[in-house]
C-alpha positions as CSV (number, residue, x, y, z in Angstrom):
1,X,-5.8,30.7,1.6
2,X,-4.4,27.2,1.3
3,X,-1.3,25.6,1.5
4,X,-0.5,22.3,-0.8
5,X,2.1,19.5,-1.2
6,X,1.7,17.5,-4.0
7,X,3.6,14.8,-5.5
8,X,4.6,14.5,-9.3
9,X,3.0,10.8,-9.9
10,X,2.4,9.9,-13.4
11,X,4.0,13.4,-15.0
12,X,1.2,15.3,-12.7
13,X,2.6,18.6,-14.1
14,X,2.0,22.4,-12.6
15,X,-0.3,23.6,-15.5
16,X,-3.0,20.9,-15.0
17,X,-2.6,21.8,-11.1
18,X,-3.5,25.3,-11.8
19,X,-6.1,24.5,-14.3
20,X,-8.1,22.6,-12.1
21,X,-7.9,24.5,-9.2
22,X,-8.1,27.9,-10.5
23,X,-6.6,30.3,-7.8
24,X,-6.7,33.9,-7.6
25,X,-3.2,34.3,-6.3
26,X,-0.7,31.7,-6.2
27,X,3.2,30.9,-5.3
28,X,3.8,27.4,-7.4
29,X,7.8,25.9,-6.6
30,X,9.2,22.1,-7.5
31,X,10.8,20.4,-4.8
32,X,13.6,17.4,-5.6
33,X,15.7,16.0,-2.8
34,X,19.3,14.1,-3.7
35,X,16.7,10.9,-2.3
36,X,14.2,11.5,-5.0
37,X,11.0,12.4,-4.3
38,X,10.0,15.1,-7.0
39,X,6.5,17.2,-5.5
40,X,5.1,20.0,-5.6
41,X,4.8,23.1,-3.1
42,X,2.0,26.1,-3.7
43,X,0.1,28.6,-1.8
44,X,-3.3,29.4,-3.2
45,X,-5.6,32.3,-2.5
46,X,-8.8,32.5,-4.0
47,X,-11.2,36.0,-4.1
48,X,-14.1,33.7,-3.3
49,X,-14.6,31.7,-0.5
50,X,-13.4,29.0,-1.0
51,X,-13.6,25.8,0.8
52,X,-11.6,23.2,1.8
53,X,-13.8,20.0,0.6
54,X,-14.4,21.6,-2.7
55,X,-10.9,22.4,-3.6
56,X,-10.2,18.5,-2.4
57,X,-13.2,17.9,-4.5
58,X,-11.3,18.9,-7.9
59,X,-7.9,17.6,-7.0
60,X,-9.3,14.3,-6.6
61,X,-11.7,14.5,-10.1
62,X,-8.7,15.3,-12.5
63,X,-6.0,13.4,-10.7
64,X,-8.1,10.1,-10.3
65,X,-4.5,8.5,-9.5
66,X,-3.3,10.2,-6.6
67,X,-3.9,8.3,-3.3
68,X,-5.2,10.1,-0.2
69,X,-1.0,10.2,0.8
70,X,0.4,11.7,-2.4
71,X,-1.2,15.1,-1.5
72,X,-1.9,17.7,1.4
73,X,-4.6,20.3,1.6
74,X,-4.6,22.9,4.9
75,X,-5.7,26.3,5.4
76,X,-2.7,28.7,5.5
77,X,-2.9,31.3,8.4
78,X,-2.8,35.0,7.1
79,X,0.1,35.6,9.6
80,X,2.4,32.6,8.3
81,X,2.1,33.3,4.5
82,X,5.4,35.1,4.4
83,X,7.2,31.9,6.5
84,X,5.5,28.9,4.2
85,X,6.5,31.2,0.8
86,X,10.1,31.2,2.1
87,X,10.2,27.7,3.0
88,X,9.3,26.4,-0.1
89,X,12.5,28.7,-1.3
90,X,14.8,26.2,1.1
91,X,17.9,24.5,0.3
92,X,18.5,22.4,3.1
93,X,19.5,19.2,2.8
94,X,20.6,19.0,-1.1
95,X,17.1,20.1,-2.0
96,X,16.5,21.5,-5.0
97,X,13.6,24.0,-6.4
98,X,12.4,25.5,-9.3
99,X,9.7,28.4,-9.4
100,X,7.1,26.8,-11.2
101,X,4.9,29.9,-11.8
102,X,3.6,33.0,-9.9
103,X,0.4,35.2,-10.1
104,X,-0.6,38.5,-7.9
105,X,2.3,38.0,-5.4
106,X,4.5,40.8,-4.7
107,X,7.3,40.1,-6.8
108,X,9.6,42.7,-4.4
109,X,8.6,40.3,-1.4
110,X,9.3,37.2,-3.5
111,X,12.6,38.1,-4.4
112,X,13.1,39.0,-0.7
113,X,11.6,35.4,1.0
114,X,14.2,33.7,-1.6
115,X,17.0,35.9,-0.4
116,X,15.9,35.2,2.9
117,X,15.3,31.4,2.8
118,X,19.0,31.5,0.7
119,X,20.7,32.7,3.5
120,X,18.5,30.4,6.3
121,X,20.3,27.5,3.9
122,X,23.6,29.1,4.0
123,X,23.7,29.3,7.5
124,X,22.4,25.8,7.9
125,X,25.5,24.7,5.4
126,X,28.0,26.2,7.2
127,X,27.0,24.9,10.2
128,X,27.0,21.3,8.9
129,X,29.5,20.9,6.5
130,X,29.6,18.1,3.7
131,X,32.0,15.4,4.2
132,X,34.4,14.9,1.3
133,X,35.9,11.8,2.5
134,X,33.7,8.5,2.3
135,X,30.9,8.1,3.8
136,X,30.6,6.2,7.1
137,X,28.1,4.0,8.3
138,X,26.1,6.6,10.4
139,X,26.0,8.8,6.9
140,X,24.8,5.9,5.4
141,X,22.0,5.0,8.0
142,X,21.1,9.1,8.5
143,X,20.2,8.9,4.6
144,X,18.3,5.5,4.9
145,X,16.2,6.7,7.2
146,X,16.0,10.2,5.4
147,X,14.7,8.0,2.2
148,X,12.5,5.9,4.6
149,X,11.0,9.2,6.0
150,X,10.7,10.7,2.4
151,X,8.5,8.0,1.2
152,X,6.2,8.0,3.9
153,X,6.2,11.9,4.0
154,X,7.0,11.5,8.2
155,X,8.9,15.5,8.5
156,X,9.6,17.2,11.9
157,X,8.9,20.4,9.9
158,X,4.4,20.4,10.5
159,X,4.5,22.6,7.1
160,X,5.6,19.9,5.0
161,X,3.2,17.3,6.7
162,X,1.3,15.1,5.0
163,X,0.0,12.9,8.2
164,X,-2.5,10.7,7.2
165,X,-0.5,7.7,6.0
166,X,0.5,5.3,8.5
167,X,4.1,3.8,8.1
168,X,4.9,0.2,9.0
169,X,6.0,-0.9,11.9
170,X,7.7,-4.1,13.6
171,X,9.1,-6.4,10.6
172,X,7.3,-4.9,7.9
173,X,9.3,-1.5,9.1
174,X,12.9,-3.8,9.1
175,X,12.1,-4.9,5.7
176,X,11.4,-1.4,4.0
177,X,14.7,-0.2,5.7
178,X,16.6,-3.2,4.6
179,X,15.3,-2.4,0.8
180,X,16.3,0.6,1.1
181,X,19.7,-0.1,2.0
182,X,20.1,-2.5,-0.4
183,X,19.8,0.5,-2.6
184,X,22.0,2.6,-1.1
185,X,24.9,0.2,-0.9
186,X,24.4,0.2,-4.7
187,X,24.8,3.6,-5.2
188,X,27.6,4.1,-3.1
189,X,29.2,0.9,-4.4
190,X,29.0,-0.6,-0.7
191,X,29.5,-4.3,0.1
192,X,26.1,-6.3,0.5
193,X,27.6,-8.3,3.2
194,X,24.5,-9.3,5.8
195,X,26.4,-8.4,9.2
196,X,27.0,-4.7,7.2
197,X,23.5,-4.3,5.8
198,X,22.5,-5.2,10.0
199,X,24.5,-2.2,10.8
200,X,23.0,0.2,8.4
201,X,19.7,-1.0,8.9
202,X,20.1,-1.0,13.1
203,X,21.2,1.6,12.8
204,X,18.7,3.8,10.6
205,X,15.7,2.3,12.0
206,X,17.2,3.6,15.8
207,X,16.2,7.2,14.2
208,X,12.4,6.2,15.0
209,X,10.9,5.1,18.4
210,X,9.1,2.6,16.6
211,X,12.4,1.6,15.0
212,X,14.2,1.0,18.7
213,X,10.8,-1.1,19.7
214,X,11.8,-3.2,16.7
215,X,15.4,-3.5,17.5
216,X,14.8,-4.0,21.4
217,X,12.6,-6.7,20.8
218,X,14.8,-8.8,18.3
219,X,17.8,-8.4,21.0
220,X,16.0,-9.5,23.6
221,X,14.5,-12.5,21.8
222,X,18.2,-13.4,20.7
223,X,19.2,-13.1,24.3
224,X,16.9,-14.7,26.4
225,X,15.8,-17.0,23.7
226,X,12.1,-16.6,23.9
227,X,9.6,-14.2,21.7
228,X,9.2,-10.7,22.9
């Protein structure tokens, strides 16, 4: 039993996924976030035993494209199947799915993990409430760094974990965040005024400990005048 996260790079669609790996049982869903970031979630149980090199093996021989990053492989644990199928059911956050295709799963437990996960994401909603007024600098920085995270696939949730790519760090790090919220003052029709993309960028990168290494450093070079 496996667990996958894939992401759609070059129209990588959910019949070729299937195709190639072939699974006995499987839970295939579509994941969008407002940021972006189309990919894939599926849970995969094959009759034989199957290993985790060999299914690896024929990911990587049809998608010749996709870097080590753009997927994850790991063995699901038999007690936890009913917990990953439901999360890939989530709403949180603006995200978005679409049930792909299913084979040999209980259709009366799916229907109940999306219930389930719908009402985790109604809880979550009413707990955190959208603003309707404009949105503030923090909103702005809390989605930079969301985007940031995104593309790097950094989650606090260890089911939705990529882990092997390493994101930058020091100014390369400042740099990706000030792209991106160069972006996001474009879509929010935000002024590109330096001292206000410094604010956004401050204070997204803050989100990270690597982030506050950056922004220490640069403070304490501007204050004491020497290179930290």
């Amino acid at each position: 039993m496996f667990r996958l996260r894939i992401d759609i790079v070059n129209d990588l669609n959910g019949d070729q996924l299937l195709e190639v790996c072939r699974p006995d049982t499987h839970v295939l869903v579509r994941h969008e976030l407002p940021t972006g970031n189309p990919h894939y979630h599926a849970y995969f149980k094959f009759d034989s035993d199957m290993k985790e090199p060999a299914l690896r093996q024929r990911i990587k021989r049809k998608f010749e494209y996709l870097k080590p990053t753009d997927y994850s492989i790991k063995k699901c644990n038999p007690d936890r199947i009913n917990e990953y199928v439901q999360y890939m059911f989530n709403t949180k956050h603006g995200n978005k799915w679409e049930l792909i295709d299913t084979n040999n799963f209980d259709t009366q437990l799916l229907d109940s993990l999306k219930k389930a996960a719908q009402e985790i994401s109604d809880d979550f909603a009413e707990r955190n409430p959208k603003k309707s007024d404009k949105p503030t600098i923090y909103d702005l920085a809390m989605e930079i760094d969301k985007a940031f995270k995104a593309k790097y696939h950094i989650s606090d949730n260890q089911l939705d974990q990529l882990g092997q790519q390493q994101p930058p760090e020091g100014p390369e790090e400042y740099e990706e965040y000030l792209a991106i919220a160069i972006t996001t003052c474009r879509k929010y029709r935000q002024p590109f005024e330096e001292h206000y993309l410094r604010k956004l960028v401050t204070t997204a990168l803050c989100e990270r400990s690597s982030g506050r290494k950056t922004i220490i450093r640069k403070i304490m070079a501007k204050e004491f005048f020497r290179a930290y």
